[in-house]
C-alpha positions in Angstrom: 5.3 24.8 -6.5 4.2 27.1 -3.9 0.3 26.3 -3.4 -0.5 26.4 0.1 -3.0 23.8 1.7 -6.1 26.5 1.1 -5.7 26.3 -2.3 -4.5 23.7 -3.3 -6.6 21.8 -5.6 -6.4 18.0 -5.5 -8.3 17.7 -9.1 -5.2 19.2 -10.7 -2.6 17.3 -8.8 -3.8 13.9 -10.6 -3.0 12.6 -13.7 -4.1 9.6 -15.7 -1.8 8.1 -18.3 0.1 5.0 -19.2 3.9 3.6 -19.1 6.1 2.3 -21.1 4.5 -1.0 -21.5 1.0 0.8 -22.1 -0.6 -0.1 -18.7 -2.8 2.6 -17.2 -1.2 4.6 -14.7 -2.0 7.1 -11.9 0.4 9.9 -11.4 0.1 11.9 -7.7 1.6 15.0 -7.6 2.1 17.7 -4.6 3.8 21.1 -4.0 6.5 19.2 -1.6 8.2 18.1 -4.8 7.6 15.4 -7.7 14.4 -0.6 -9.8 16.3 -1.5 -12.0 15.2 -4.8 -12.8 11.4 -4.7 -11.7 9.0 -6.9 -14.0 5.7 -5.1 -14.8 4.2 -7.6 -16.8 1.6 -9.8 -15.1 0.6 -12.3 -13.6 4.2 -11.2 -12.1 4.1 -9.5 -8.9 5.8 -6.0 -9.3 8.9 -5.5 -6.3 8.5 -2.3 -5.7 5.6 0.4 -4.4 3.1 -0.9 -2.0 1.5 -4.4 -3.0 -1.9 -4.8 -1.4 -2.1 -8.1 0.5 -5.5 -9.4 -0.1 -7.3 -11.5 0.7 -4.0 -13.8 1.5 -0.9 -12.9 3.0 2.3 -15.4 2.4 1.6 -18.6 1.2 -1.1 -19.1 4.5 -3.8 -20.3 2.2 -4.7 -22.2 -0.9 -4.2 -19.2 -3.0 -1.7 -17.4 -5.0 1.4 -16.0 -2.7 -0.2 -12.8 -1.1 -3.2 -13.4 -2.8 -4.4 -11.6 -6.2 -5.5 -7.9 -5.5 -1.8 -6.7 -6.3 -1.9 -8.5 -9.8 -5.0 -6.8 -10.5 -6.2 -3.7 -12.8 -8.3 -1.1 -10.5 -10.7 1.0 -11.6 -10.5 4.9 -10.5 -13.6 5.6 -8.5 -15.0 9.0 -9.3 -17.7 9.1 -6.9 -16.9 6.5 -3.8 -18.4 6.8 -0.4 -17.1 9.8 1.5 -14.6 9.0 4.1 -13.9 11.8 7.0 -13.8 15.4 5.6 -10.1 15.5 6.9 -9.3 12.9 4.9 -8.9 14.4 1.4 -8.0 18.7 3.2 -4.8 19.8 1.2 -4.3 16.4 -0.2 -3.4 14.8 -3.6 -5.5 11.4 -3.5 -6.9 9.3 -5.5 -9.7 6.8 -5.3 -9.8 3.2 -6.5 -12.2 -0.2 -6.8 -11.2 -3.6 -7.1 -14.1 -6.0 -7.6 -13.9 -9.8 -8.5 -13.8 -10.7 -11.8 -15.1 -14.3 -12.8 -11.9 -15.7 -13.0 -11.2 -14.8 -8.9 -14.7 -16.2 -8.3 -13.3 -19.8 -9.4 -10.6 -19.6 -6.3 -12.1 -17.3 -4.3 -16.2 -17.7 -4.3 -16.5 -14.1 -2.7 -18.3 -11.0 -3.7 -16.5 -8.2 -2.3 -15.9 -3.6 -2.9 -12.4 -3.1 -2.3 -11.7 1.0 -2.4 -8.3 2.3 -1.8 -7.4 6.0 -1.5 -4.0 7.0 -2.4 -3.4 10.9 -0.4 0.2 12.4 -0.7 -0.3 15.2 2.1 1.6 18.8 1.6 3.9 17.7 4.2 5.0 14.5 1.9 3.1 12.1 4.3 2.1 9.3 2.4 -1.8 7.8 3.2 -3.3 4.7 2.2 -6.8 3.8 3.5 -8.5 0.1 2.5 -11.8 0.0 2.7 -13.5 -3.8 2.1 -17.0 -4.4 2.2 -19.0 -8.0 2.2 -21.3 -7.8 -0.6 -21.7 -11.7 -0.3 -24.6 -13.6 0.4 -22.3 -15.1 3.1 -19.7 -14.4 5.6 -15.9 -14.6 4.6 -12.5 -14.2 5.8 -9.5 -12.8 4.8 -5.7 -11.4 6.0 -4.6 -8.4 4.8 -1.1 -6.4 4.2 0.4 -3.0 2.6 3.3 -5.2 1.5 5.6 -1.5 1.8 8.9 -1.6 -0.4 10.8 1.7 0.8 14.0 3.4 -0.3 17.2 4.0 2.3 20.2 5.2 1.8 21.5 2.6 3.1 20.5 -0.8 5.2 24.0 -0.9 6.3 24.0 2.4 7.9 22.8 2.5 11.8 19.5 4.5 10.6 16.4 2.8 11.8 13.1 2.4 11.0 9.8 3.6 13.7 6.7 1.8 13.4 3.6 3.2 15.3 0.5 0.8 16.5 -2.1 3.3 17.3 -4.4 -0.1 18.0 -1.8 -0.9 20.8 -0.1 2.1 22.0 3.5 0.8 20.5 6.0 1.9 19.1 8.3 -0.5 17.0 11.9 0.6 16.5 13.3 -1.8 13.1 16.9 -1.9 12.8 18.8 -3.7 10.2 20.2 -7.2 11.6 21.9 -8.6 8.8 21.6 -8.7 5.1 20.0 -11.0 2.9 21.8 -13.6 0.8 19.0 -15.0 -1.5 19.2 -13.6 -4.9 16.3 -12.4 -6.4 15.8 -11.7 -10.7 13.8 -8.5 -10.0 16.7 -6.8 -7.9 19.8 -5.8 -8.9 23.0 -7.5 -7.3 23.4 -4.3 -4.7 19.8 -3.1 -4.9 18.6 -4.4 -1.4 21.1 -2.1 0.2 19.2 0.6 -0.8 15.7 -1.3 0.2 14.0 -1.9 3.1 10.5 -3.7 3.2 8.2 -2.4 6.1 4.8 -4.7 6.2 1.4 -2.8 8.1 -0.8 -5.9 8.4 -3.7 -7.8 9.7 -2.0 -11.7 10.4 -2.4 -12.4 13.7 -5.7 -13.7 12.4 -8.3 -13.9 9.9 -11.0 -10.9 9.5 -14.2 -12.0 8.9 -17.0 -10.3 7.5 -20.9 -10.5 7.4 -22.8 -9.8 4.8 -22.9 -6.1 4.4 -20.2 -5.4 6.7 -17.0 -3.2 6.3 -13.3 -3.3 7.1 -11.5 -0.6 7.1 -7.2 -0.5 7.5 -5.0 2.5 7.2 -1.2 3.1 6.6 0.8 6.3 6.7 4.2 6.8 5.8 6.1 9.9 6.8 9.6 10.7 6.8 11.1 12.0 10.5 14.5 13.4 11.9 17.1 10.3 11.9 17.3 11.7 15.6 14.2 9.9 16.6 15.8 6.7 15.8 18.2 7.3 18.9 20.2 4.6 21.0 17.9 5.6 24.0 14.9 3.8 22.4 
């Protein structure tokens, strides 16, 4: 546990294996350190992690709710196109593809390359960068979401959630407003006081595509002193 960042070697911090229901797994690990009721058998959507949001968000659409790419298996990707060379320095990441399979074709008439890299930083900064590409013979369009299910102590508490919009020089301060009373199967009774769902999304409207063209979206999750969540915001 005490690699630094020059030698830390991002090969050895990933492992492939399966769970308990004998799905292929990916396991992340870093120096910084290592639900109850959750359904991991498809086509049910998993509550829990960070469901990708493509190529619908909600129920805007003729498709599935929040479209199929979180339903799906990915593919690790051992050799994807490079992204910047800071992207990857003194990270544990990994690389995956998502393409169509004939089945999605029938709903969605589409061809698309959907790469994700998953990087867990040294500092426990979690990064998540979407790249889709347009291999179509056509343009399309699509909305997008990291559908983000995080972990707090508690909602109750007066802790408080920041949410930075590089795009529009913002910063969102969430605070909890009340708490839900819809009861959900996958969620314990008292779970959702210790959840708090956090969406980083592209809604406002659709993103279209040309042939050949690429979209790229990024996420990143990182923990910081309950102090910035002060009244003065």
């Amino acid at each position: 546990m005490g690699h630094s960042a020059a030698v830390w070697d991002s090969r050895m911090a990933l492992e492939k294996t399966k769970d308990w229901n004998g799905i292929d797994q990916i396991v992340l690990r870093n120096p910084q350190g290592a639900s109850a009721k959750a359904i991991f058998k498809p086509p049910k959507a998993m509550r829990g992690g960070i469901p990708i949001c493509f190529p619908q968000f909600g129920n805007c659409g003729s498709l599935e709710q929040h479209g199929f790419a979180r339903n799906k298996i990915w593919v690790v990707e051992d050799d994807p196109p490079p992204l910047p060379a800071n992207d990857s320095h003194g990270k544990s990441f990994v690389d995956l593809l998502l393409k169509p399979s004939e089945e999605d074709l029938k709903f969605w008439p589409h061809s698309f390359e959907f790469r994700l890299r998953v990087s867990l930083g040294m500092d426990g900064n979690l990064t998540l960068t979407s790249r889709i590409r347009n291999v179509n013979g056509k343009p399309f369009s699509f909305s997008f979401a990291y559908h983000s299910y995080l972990s707090v102590s508690d909602i109750s508490s007066p802790n408080c959630v920041a949410v930075l919009d590089h795009e529009r020089k913002r910063t969102y301060v969430l605070r909890k407003e009340g708490l839900p009373d819809v009861a959900m199967a996958d969620l314990g009774d008292d779970e959702y006081k210790q959840m708090l769902c956090v969406d980083g999304a592209a809604i406002e409207k659709p993103i279209t595509l040309k042939p050949g063209e690429e979209w790229t979206g990024r996420l990143e999750i990182a923990v910081v002193p309950s102090s910035f969540c002060s009244e003065d915001l």
